[in-house]
C-alpha positions as CSV (number, residue, x, y, z in Angstrom):
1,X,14.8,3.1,17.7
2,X,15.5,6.3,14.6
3,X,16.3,3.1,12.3
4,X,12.9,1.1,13.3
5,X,10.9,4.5,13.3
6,X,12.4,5.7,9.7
7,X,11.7,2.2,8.7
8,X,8.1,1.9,9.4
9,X,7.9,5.6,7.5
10,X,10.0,3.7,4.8
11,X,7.0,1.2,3.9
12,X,4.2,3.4,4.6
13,X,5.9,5.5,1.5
14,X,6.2,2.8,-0.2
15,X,2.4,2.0,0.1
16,X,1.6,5.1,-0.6
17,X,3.0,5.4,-4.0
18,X,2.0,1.6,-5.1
19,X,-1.2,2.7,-4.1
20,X,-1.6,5.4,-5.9
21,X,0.5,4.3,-9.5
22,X,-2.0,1.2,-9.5
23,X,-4.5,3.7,-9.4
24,X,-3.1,5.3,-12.6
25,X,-2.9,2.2,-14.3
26,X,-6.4,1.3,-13.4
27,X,-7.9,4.9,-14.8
28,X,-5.6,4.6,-17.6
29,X,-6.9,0.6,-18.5
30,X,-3.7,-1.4,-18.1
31,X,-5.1,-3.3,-15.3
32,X,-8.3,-4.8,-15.1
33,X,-10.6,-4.1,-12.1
34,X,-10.5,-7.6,-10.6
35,X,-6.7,-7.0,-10.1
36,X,-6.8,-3.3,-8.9
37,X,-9.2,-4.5,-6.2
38,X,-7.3,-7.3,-5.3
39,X,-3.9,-5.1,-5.2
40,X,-5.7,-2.1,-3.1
41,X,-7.4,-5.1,-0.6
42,X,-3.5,-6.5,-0.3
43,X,-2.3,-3.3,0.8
44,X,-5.0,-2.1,2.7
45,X,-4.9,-5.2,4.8
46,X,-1.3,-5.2,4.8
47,X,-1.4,-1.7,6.6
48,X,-4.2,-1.8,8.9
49,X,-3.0,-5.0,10.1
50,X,0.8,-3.8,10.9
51,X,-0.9,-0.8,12.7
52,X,-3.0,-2.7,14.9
53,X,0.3,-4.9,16.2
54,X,2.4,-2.0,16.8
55,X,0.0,-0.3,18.7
């Protein structure tokens, strides 16, 4: 149960900081907006989604 806990808190790390470094590379202008949408929709639904089954 510790490994599937520290896993889940593995990949919402993970989210976290490809989250945020596409934001840098969107302000910074080495991604387009279509893509940094597209990117941040992906891992927004990726998240919300793997919430709603573990709950």
């Amino acid at each position: 149960m510790k490994f599937l806990k520290s896993l889940l808190s593995i990949k919402t790390i993970i989210s976290l900081l490809f989250s945020i470094t596409t934001c840098i590379l969107a302000i910074k202008g080495c991604i387009k907006s279509e893509t940094f949408l597209a990117i941040i929709m992906a891992i927004i639904t990726y998240y919300f989604t793997r919430n709603n089954k573990s709950e």
